[in-house]
N, C-alpha and C positions, 0 to 999 in steps of 0.2 A: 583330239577334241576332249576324251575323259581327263588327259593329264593335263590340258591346258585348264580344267575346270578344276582340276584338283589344286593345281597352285592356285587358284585364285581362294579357295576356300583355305589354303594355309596360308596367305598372306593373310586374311580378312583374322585368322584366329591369332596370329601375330602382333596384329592390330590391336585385337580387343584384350590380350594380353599386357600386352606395354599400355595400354590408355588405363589399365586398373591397378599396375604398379605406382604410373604416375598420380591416380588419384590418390592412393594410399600414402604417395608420400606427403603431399600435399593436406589432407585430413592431419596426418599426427603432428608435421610443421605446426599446424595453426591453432590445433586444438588440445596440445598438451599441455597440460600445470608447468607454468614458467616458476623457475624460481625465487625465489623473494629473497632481497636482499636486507637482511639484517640491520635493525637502528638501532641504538645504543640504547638501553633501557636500563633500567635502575633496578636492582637485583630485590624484589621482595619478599621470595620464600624459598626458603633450602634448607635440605635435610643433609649437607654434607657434615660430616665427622669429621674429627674435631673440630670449633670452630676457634681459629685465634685470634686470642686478646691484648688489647693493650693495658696501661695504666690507666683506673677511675680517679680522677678527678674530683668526687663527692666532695662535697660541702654547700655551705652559705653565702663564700664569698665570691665575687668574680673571679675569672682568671685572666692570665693573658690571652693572647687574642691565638685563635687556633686556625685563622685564615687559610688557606694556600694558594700558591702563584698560578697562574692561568684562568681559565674561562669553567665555573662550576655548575649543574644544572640539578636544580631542585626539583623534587616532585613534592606534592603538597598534597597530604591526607587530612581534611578536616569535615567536622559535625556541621560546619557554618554550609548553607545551601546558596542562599540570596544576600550578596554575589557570592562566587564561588573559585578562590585561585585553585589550581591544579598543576601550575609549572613557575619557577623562575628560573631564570639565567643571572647569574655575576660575571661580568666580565670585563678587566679580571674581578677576581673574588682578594687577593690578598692586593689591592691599590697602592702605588707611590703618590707622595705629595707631588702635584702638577702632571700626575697622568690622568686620563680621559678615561672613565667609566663607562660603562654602558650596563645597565639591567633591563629585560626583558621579561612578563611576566605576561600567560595564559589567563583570564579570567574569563565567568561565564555568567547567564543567567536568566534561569528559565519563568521568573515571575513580569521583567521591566528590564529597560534596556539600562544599560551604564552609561552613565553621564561622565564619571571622573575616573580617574587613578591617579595617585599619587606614591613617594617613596620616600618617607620618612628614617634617613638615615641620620641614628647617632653613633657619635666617635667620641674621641677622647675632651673636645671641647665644648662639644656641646651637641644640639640635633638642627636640622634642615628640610626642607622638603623642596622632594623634584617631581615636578608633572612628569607624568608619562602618556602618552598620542597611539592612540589607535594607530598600527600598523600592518595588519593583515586580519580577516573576518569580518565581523560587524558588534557593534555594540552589545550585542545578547552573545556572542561565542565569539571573542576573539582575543589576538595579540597586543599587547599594549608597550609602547619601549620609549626609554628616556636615557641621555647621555648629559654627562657633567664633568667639570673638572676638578678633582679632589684637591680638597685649602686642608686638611685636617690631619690629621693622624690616628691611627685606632689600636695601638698598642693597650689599653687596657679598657677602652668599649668599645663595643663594635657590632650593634645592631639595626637590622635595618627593617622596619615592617612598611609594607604594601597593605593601600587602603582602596574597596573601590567603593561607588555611590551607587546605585540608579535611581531610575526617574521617581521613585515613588518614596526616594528618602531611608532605602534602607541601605545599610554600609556593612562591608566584609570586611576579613583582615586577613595577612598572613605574615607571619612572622619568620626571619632568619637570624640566631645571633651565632655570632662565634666568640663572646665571652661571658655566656651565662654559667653558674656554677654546675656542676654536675650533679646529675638526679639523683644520686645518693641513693639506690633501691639498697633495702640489705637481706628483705626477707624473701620467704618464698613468692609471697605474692606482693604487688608494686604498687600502688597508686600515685598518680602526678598528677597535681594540681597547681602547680607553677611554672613558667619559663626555665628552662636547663639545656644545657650544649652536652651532647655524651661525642667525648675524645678519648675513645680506648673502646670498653667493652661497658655495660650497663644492664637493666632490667630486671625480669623477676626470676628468682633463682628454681626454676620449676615450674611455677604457677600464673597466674594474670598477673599479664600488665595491664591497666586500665590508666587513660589516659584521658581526667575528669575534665581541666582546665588548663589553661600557656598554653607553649608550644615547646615542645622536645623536635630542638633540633640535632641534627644526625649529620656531622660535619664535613669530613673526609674519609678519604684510602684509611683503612685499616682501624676504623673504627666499626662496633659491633652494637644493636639493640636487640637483646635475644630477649625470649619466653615461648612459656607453651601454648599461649591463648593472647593475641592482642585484645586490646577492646576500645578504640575513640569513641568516648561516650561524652563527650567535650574536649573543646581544644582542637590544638593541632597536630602534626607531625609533619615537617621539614627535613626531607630524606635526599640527601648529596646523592646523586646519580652515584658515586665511587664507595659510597657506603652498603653498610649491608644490613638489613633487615631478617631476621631468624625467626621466623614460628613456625615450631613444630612441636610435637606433643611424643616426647618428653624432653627437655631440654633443662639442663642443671648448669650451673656458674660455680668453679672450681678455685681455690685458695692456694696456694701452699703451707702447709703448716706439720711441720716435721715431727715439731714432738705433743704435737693434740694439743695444746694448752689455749686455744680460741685467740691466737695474737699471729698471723699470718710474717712469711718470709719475705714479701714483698708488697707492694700494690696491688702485682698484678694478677689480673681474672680474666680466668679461661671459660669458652661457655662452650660444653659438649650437648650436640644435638644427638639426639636415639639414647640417650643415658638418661637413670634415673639414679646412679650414684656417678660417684669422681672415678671415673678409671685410672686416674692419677689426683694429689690434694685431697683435698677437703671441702665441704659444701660449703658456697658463701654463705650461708643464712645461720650456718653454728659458728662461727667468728665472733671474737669479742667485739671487733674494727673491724674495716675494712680499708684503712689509713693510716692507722699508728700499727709502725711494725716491730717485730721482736727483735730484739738484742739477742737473744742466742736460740736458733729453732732445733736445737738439739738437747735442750734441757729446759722442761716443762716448770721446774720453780723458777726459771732467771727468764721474767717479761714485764711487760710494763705495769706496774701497780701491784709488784707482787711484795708481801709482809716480810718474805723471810729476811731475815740478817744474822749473821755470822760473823768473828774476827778473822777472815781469810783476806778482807778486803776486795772481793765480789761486788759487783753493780749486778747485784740480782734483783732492783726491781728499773733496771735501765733506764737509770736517770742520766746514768754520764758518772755516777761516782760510786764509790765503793758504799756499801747499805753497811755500816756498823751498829750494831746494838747498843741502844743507850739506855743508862744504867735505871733496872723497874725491881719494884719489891715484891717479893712474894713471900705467902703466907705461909709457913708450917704448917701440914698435919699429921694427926697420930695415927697412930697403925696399931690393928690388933688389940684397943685396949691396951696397949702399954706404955710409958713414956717416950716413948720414940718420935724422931719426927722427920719429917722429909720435904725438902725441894727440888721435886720433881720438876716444874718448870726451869728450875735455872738448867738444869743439865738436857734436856727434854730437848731443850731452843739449842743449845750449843752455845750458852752464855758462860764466863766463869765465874763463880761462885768464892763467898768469903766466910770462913768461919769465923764467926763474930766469937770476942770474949764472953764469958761466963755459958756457953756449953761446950758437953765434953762431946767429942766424937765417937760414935759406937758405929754395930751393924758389921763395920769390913776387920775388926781388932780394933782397942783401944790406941794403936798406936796409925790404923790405916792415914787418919787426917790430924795434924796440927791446927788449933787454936790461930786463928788472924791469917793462916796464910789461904792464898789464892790461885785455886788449881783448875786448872783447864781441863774442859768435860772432853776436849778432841784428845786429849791423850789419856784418860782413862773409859774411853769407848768401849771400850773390849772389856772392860770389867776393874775395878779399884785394884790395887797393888797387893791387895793379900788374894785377891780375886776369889774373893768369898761374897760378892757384889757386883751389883751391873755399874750402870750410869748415874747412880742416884746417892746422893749422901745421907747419911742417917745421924739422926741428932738424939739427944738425951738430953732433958730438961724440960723447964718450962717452953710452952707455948712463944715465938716467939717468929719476927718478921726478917729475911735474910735478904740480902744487896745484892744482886745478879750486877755485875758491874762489866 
């Protein structure tokens, strides 16, 4: 009787054992934080060190076209509210003549519903416009997409903006090109206030970029818009999902320039994020250019626009040709109160020097210079032949104008 009662009371504890395992597993089955799978997003701030860059592009005029093959996905930062783009798709983004297009673009808007969208692409002959059809949401928050077959080519235009309406007549824009020139930043701090494509690296070297007006678009892989401080204060920013966006506080845009002289080794610019010097180059914004680069970055006289000339036959200011001295007068002066005289500049520059008839040569011995003839200041560098003198010839007589020739 007691043991039959006692197995009954440990089956019963058995029971209520195993029914609280199984609740428990059931509980964490159903109510644990599932994982989230990951969507592809467009990278917009990072403090990773170094960042690499490519060639800027800067200037005025177009370029060619900086397209790329496959399906590209923009995200769209702008000041405009009503409407309001926030995404496009190109697909593809770099088109063959007689393939099928497709662009999809996100708009939104929280005043009136959208009436229209449209996609105003120009190319190389001319522009077009393709309706785009509500495809997924509603007229106040949704997808809009349109397909076409490309008649064109866009080797050297190739912009395409999106327009929307709504019902109460106001119109947005959003802009994508891939051959506008490059924004051309050089100082610390950036202002744009035009349409620009950045393919390489770009922005402000340090300081604000503010972005008053256009649209800075932001192309592909391995293109860079760095600074320490964004600011959309107008306009837009059209950012390639494969592009990169840099703000962080401090970030500097690096040169190379070997021997300081403000004429850089190449194009290209590096932008180091957590730096507020170059741990390697030079700061963009102390650059003479940032486009015309140096003939020789190991020697700080031979760069573009530089004075000096010598008879060595040097291109030292890298034209392409040897910088010869061509023949300038200079003046005599006296020394000391006494008849003497000197032209320091011809020997000074490394020009050579003529003793004109009617003075006599003093200063190094009456015999150091000959009358008419014509001596090379590189080979009395070191001092005149009697070497009782430097580099400088000494005259006796009247006042009088000598030929560096």
């Amino acid at each position: 009787m007691d043991r039959s009662k006692s197995s009954r009371w440990y089956l019963l504890y058995v029971f209520i054992l195993f029914s609280a395992l199984i609740g428990v597993f059931f509980f964490y089955r159903n109510y644990q934080t599932p994982k989230e799978t990951k969507k592809p997003s467009p990278p917009r701030l990072a403090s990773a060190k170094p960042v690499s860059g490519g060639i800027s592009l800067s200037g005025t005029k177009k370029r060619k076209s900086v397209a790329v093959p496959g399906k590209q996905t923009y995200s769209i930062i702008s000041s405009h509210k009503s409407p309001e783009f926030t995404k496009a798709v190109i697909d593809p983004e770099d088109v063959k003549l007689g393939e099928k297009q497709t662009m999809t673009v996100s708009v939104k808007d929280e005043k009136a519903t959208i009436v229209s969208v449209i996609a105003e692409i120009e190319t190389d002959k001319g522009k077009i416009n393709h309706p785009l059809f509500l495809k997924n949401g509603d007229a106040s928050d949704g997808v809009w997409e349109g397909s076409w077959i490309v008649k064109d080519t866009h080797d050297t235009t190739y912009v395409t903006i999106f327009r929307a309406k709504n019902k109460i007549g106001e119109t947005g824009e959003a802009r994508i090109s891939w051959t506008d020139p490059g924004c051309g930043c050089t100082g610390t701090n950036c202002t744009i206030s035009g349409n620009c494509t950045v393919s390489g690296t770009d922005g402000a070297d340090g300081g604000t970029l503010t972005i008053n007006g256009g649209t800075v678009t932001i192309s592909s892989v391995g293109s860079y818009l760095v600074a320490s401080v964004l600011n959309v204060a107008g306009g837009a920013l059209s950012l390639s999902y494969t592009a990169t966006v840099y703000i962080y506080n401090p970030t500097v845009i690096c040169m190379t320039d070997g021997d300081s002289d403000g004429w850089p080794a190449s194009t290209t610019q590096v932008a180091y994020s957590g730096y507020s010097s170059c741990p390697a180059g030079r700061r963009r914004y102390l650059m003479s250019s940032i486009t015309t680069t140096d003939c020789n970055d190991g020697n700080a006289t031979q760069k573009p626009g530089s004075t000096y000339c010598d008879t060595s036959g040097t291109d030292w200011n890298c034209s392409g040709s040897a910088t010869a001295c061509a023949p300038q007068l200079y003046t005599c002066a006296s020394w000391a109160g006494f008849n003497w005289y000197r032209c320091t500049d011809c020997y000074s520059r490394g020009y050579y020097v003529t003793c004109t008839s009617g003075l006599v040569a003093a200063g190094c011995g009456a015999s150091a210079y000959t009358v008419g003839t014509i001596y090379d200041s590189g080979s009395y560098a070191g001092g005149c032949p009697s070497g009782s003198c430097y580099s400088e010839v000494w005259y006796r007589g009247s006042l009088q104008t000598q030929t560096c020739q």
